[in-house]
N, C-alpha and C positions, 0 to 999 in steps of 0.2 A: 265667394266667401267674404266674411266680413273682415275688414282690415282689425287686428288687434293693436291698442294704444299702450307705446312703453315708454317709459323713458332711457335714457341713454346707458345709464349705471343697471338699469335693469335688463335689459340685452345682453349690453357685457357680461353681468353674472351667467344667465341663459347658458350664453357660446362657451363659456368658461364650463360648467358641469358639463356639456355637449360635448368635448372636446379632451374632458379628463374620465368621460365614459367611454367612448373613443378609444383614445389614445393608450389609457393606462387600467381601469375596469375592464372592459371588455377581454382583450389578450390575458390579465390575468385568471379569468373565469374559465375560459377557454384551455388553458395550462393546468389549471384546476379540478376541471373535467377530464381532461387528460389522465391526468395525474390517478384519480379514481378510478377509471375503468381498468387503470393496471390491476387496482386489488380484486380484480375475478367477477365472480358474480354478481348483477347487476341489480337484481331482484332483492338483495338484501343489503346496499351496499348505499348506508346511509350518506356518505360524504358525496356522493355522487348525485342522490335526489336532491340533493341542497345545494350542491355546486346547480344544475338544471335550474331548481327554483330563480337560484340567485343572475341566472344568465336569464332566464324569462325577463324579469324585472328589469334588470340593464336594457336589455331590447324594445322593452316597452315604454322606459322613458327616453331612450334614443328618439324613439319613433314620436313621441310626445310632443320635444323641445325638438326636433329638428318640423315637423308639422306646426309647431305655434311660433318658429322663428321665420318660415318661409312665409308668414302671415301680419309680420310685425312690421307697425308704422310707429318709428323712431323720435318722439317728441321733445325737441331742444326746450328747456321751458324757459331760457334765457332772450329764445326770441319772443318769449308771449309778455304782454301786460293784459292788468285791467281788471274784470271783474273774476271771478273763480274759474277757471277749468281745469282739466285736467293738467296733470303736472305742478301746480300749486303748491305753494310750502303757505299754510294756513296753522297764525294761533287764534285760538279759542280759548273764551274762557268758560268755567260754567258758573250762568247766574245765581245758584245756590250755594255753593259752597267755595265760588272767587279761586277754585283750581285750573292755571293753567294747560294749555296741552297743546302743541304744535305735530302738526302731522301735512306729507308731503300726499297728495291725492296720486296715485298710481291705478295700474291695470292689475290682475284680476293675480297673473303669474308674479308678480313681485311683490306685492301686499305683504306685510309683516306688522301687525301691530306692535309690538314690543320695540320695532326699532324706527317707530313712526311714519310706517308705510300704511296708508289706508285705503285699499280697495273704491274704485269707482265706483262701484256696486252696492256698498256701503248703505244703510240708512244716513249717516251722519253726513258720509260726502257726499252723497243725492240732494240732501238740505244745502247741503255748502256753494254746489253749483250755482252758477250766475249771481252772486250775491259777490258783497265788496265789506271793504273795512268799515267796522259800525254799523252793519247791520246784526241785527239779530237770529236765529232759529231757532224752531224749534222740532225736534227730534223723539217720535217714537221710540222709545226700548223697552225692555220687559218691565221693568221698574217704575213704569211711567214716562208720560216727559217728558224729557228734557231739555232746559232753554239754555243756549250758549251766545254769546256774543264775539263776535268775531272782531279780533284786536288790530293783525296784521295780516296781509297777502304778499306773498313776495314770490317772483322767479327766478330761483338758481340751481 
């Protein structure tokens, strides 16, 4: 199987919901159920399909995050320099409208746009790859386009 690339905070997040489904979900769902099949009948006895629902799901991303952590190669990005890879804390600017935007390149399960997490996978960090400060890209989107300049690379 292919190794999956993470970085260290993004693991840690992982183990952390792994661990609080675990630990404190799970048991409670399981009490839940419980708790339901007192009320009788089972064929009619909504809180009970919905505890079941609610315990499927728990199971299934146990099985998820415990399957993509036994898979995870853990990238310090403090020991990397140089040109773009993975792990990357990259700003950008865009050459139309001189807005900047800094985004750390990540794997696929920690991606967050909103909190400057950008997917490997990416159109943008695909362009970003193997490229350095002062270089240029340019990036397909729906909208056309678009050209960014790359200001700073840094690993932390």
């Amino acid at each position: 199987m292919e190794k999956i690339l993470m970085t260290r905070a993004g693991h840690t997040a992982l183990s952390s919901e792994l661990k609080q489904l675990k630990s404190k979900d799970r048991p409670e769902i399981i009490r839940a159920i419980a708790e339901a099949r007192e009320h009788g009948d089972l064929s009619e006895n909504a809180e009970y399909h919905s505890a079941r629902e609610k315990q499927s799901f728990i199971e299934g991303r146990i099985k998820e995050l415990e399957g993509v952590l036994s898979l995870t190669e853990v990238i310090d990005p403090k020991t990397l320099s140089g040109s773009i890879k993975f792990s990357a804390t990259v700003t950008i600017v865009d050459e139309d409208t001189d807005e900047e935007k800094t985004y750390q390149i990540v794997g696929q399960y920690e991606a967050n746009i909103e909190k400057g997490l950008l997917n490997i996978k990416s159109p943008i960090a695909r362009a970003l790859i193997g490229k350095e400060e002062g270089d240029s890209i340019e990036v397909s989107t729906p909208g056309g386009v678009k050209g960014y300049e790359i200001l700073k690379v840094a690993y932390i």
